[in-house]
Backbone bond lengths (Angstrom), bond angles and torsions (degrees), N, CA, C in turn:
res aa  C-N    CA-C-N  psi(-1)  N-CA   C-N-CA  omega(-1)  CA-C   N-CA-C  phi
1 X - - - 1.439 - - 1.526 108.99 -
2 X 1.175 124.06 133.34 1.255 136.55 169.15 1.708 136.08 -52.08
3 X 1.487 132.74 91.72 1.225 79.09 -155.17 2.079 96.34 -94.95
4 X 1.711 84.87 -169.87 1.511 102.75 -169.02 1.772 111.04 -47.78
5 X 0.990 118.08 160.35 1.720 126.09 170.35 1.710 98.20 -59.18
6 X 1.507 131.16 -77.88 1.045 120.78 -178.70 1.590 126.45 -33.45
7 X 1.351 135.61 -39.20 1.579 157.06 145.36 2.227 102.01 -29.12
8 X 0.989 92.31 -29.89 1.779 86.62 -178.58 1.169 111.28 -80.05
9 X 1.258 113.91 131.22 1.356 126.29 158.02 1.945 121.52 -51.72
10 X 0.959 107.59 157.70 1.879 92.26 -172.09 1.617 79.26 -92.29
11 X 1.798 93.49 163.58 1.187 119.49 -177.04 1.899 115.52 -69.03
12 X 1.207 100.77 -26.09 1.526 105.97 178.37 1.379 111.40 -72.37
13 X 1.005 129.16 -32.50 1.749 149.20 -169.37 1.484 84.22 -75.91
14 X 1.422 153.46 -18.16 1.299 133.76 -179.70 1.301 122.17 -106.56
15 X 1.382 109.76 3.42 1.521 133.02 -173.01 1.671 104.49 -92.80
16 X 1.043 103.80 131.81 1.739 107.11 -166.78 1.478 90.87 -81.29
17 X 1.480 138.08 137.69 1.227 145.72 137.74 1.219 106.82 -56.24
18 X 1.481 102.92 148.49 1.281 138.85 -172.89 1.950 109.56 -107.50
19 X 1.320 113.61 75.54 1.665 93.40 -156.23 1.732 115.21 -70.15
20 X 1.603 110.57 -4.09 1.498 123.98 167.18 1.570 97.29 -60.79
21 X 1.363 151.93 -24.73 1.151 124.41 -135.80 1.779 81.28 -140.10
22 X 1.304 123.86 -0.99 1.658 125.67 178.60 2.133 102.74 -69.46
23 X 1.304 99.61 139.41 1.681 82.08 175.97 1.314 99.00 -75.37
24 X 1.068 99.03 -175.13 1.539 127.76 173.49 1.635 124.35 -139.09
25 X 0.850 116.54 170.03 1.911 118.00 175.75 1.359 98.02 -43.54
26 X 1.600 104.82 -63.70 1.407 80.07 -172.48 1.592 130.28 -115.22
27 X 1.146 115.03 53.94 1.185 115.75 169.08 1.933 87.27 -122.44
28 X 0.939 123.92 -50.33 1.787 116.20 171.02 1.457 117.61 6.74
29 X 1.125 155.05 135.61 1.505 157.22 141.52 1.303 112.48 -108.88
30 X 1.288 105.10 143.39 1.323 133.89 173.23 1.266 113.78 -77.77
31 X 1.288 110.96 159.91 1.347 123.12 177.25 1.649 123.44 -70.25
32 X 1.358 92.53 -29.16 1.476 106.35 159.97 1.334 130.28 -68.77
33 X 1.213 100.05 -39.01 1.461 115.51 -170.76 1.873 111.54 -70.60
34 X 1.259 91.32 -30.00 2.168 108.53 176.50 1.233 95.66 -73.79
35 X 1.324 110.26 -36.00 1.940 101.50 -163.28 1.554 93.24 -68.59
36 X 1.760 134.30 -54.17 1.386 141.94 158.38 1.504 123.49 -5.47
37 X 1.511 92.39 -75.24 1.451 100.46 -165.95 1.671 97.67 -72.64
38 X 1.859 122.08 -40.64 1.447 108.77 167.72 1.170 126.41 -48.17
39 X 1.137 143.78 -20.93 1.506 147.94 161.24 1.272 136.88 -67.64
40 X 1.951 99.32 -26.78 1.495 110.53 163.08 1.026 107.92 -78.91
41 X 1.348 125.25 -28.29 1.538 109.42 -162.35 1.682 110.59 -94.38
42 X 1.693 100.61 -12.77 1.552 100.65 166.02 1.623 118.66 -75.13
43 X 1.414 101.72 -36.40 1.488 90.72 157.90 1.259 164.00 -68.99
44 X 1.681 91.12 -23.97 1.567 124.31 165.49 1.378 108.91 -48.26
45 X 2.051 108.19 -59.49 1.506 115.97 -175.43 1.609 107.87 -64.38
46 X 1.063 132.48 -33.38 1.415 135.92 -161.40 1.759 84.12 -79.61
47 X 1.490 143.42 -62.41 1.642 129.88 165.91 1.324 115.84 -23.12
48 X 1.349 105.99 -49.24 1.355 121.24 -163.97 1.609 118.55 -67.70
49 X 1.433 91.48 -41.01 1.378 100.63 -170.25 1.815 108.07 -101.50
50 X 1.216 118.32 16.00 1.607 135.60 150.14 1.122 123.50 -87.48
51 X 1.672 108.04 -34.12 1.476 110.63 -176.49 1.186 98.84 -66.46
52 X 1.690 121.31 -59.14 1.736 129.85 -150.74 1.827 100.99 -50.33
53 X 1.668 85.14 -49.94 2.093 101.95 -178.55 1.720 110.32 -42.19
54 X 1.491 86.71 -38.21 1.690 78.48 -168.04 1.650 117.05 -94.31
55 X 1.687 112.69 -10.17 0.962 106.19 -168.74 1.775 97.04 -98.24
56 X 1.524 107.53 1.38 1.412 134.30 173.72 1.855 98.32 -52.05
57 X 1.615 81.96 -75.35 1.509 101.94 -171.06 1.632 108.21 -65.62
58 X 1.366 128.64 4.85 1.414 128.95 165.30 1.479 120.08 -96.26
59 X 1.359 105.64 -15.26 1.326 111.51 -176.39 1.514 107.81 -96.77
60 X 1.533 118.57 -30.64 1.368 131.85 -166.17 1.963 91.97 -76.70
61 X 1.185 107.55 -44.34 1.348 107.28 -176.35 1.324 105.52 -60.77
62 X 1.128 115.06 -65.50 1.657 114.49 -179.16 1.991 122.63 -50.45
63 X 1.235 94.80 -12.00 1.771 102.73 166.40 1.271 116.85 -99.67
64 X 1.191 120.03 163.95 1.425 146.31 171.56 1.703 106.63 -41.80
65 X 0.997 116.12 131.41 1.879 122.20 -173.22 1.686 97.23 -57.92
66 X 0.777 119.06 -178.96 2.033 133.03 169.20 1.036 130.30 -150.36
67 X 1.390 127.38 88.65 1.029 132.26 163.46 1.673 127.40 -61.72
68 X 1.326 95.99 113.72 1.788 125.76 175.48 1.597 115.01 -65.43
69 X 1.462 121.68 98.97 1.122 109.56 175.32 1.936 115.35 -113.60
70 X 1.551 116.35 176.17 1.416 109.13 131.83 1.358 121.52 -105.87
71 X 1.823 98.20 162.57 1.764 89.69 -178.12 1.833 91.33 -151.48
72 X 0.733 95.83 -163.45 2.114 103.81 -170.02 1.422 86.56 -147.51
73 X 1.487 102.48 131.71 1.692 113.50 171.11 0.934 115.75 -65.58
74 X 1.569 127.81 -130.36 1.455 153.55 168.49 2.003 103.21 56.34
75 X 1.527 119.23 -133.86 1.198 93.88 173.76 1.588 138.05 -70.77
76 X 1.766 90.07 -29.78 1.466 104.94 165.83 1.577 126.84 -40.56
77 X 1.418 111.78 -46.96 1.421 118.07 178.00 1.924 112.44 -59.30
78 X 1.711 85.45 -46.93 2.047 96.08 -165.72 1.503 98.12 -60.13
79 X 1.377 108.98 -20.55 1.856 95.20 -170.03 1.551 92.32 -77.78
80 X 1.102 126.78 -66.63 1.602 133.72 -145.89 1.371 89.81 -62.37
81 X 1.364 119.30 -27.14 1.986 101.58 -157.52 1.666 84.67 -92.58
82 X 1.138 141.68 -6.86 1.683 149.74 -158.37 1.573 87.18 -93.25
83 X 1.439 102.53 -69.10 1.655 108.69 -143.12 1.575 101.35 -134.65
84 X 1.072 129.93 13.31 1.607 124.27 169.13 1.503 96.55 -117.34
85 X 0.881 128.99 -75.55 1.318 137.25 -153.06 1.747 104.52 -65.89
86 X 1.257 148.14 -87.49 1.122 126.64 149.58 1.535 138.51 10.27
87 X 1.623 108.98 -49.31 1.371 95.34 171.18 1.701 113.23 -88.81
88 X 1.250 101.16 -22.23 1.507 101.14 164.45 1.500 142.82 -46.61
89 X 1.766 87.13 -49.90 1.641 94.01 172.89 1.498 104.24 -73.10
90 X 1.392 141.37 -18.73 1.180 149.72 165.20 1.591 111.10 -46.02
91 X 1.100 100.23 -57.77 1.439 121.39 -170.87 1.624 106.74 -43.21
92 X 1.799 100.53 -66.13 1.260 109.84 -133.46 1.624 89.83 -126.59
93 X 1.793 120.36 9.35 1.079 117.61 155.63 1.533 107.69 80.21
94 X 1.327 128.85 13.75 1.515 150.15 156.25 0.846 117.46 -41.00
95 X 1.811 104.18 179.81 1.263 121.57 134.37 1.845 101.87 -162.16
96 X 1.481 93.33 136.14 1.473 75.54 -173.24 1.799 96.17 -118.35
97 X 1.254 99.94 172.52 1.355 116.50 -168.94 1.333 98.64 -126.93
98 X 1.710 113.19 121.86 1.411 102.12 168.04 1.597 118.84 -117.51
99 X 1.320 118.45 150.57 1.248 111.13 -165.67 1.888 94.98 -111.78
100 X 1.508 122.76 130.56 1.149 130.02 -177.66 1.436 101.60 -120.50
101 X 1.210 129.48 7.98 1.750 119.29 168.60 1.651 101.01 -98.97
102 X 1.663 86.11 88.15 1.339 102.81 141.91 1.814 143.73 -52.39
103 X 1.184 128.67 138.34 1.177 130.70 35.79 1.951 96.30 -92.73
104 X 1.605 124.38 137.50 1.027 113.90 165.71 1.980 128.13 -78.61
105 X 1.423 108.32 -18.96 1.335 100.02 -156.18 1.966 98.33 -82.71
106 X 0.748 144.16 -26.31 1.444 145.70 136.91 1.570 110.49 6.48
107 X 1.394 84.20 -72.74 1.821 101.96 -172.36 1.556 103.37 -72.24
108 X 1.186 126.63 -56.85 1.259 137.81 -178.19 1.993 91.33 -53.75
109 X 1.109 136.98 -80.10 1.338 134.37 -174.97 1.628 105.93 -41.51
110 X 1.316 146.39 -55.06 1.200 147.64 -143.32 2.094 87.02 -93.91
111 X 1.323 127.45 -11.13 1.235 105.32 178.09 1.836 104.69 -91.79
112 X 1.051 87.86 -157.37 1.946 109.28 177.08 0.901 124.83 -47.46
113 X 1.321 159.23 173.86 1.731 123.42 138.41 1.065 96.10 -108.06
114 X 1.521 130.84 -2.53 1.755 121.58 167.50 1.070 112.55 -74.54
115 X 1.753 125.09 -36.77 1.280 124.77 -168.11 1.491 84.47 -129.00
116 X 1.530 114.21 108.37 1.502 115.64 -167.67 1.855 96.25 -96.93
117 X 1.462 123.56 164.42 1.434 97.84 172.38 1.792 120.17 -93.98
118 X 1.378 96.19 10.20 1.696 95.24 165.23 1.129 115.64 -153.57
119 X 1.312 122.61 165.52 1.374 140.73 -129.64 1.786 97.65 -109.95
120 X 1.336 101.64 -51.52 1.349 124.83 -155.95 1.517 97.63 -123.15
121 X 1.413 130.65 121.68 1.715 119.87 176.73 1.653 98.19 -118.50
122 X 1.270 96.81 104.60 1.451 98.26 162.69 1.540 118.87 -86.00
123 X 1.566 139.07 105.70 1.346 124.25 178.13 1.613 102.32 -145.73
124 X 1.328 102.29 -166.20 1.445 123.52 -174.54 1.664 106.26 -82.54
125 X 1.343 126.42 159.03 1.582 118.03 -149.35 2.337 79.89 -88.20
126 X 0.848 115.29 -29.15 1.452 115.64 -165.28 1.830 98.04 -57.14
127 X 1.607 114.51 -70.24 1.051 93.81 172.45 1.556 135.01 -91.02
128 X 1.176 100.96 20.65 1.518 104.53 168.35 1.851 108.57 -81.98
129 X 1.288 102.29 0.01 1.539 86.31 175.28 1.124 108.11 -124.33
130 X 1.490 110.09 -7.83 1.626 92.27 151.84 1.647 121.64 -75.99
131 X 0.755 127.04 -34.58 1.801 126.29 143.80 1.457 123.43 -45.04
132 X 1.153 130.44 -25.18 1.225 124.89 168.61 1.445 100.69 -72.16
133 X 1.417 120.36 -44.05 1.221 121.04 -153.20 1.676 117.09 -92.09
134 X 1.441 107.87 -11.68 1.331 105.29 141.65 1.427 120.48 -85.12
135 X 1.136 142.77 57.76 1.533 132.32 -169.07 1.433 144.39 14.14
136 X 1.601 100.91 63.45 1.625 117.91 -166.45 1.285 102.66 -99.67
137 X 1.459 116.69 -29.34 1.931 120.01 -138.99 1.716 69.15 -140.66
138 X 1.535 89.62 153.16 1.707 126.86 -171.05 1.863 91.44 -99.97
139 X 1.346 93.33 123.54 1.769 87.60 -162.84 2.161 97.86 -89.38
140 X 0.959 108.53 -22.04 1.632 97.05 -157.50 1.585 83.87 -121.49
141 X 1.038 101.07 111.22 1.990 115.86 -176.43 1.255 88.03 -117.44
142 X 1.928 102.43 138.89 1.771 89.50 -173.41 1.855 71.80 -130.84
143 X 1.736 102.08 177.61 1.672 115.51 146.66 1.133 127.12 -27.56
144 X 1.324 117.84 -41.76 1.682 120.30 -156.88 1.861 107.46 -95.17
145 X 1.387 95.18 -7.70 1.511 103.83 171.87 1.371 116.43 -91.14
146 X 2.003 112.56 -51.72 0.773 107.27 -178.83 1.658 108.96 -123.34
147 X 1.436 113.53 107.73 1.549 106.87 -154.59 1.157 129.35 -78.89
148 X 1.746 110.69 5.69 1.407 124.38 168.97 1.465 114.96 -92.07
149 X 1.408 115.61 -8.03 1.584 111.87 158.15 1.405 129.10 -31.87
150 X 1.269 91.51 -58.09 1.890 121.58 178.59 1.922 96.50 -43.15
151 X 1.353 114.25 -30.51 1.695 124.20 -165.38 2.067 85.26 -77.35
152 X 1.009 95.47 -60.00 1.919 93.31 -155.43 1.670 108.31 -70.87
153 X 0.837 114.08 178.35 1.648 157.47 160.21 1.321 114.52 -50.07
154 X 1.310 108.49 106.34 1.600 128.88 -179.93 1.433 119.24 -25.07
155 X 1.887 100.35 -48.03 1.696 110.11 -159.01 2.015 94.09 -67.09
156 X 1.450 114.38 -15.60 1.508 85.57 -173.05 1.193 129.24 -103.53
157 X 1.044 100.75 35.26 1.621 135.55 177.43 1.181 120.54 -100.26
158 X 1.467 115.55 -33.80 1.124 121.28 -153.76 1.352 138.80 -61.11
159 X 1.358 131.26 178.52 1.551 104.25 -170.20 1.467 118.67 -99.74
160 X 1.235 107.77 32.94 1.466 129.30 -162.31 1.347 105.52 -139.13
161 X 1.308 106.17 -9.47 1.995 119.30 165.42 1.602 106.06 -95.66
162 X 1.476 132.00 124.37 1.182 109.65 143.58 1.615 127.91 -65.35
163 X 1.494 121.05 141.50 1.753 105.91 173.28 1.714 110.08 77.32
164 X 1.178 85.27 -159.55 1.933 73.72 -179.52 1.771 101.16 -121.73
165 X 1.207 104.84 145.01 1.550 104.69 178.95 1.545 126.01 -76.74
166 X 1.072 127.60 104.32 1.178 129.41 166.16 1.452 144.03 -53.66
167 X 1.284 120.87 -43.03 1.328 147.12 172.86 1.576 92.91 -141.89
168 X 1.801 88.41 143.75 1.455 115.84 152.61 1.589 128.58 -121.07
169 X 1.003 94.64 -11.75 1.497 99.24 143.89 1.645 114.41 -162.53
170 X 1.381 92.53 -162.31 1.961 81.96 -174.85 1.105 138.78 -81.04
171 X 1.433 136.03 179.25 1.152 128.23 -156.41 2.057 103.55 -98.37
172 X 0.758 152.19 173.58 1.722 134.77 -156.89 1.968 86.33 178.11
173 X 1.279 90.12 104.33 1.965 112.48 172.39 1.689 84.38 -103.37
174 X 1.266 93.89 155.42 1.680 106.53 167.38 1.464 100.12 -146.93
């Protein structure tokens, strides 16, 4: 027979105490005393977390600069990470980092625009102008900036391109 709900003992009353783990006078804290030690230990982390920043920014200085790009995998990616990128960081004493989890302009929009999160925006002309058009991308790129312009092809300049065009269509390994 069942008995009634009122007839039960509560569930805590069946739990064995632990009398090692009961406070006592003096292990007890105050309410004051949490607010205390919470303040040291916010300050401790806030030391802590200046030192790491700065010894961040000592280590970053002492390495090779990084250039932030986008890029698109598949063959496009295997060439550049094969034979572009390598001689580059060679070149110019780098290292670049490319980011291929698309969609990029998301990420690129939701950062800084002082401290943008890439260097280099490789994308499609649709949302590259919505990125232009919040002020991410340097709109009037001439020769004298970049002096291998003067080397390419009119159309990727054009005023119907945002940025400069890279590909017009895709890249095709066989």
């Amino acid at each position: 027979m069942e008995r009634s709900h009122a007839n039960k003992a509560p569930l805590a009353a069946n739990i064995p105490r632990n009398a090692a783990l009961e406070p006592t006078a003096e292990t007890k804290t105050t309410r004051r005393e949490w607010l205390q030690k919470g303040a040291k230990a916010a300050a401790a982390m806030t030391a802590a977390g200046t030192f790491w920043s700065s010894l961040n920014f000592y280590v970053n200085a002492q390495s090779r600069p990084v250039l932030r790009i986008t890029g698109w995998g598949g063959a496009y990616g295997d060439l550049y990470q094969r034979h572009v990128i390598p001689a580059f960081e060679k070149e110019y004493n780098c290292r670049v980092e490319v980011d291929t989890a698309f969609p990029f302009e998301p990420k690129l929009l939701a950062s800084p625009r002082n401290r943008p999160i890439y260097d280099v925006f490789h994308s499609n002309n649709q949302p590259v102008t919505k990125v232009m058009e919040a002020g991410y991308l340097e709109e009037n790129l001439t020769a004298s900036e970049i002096p291998n312009l003067r080397d390419c092809y009119d159309y990727v300049t054009a005023p119907t391109v945002p940025g400069i065009a890279a590909f017009v269509s895709g890249i095709g390994l066989g």
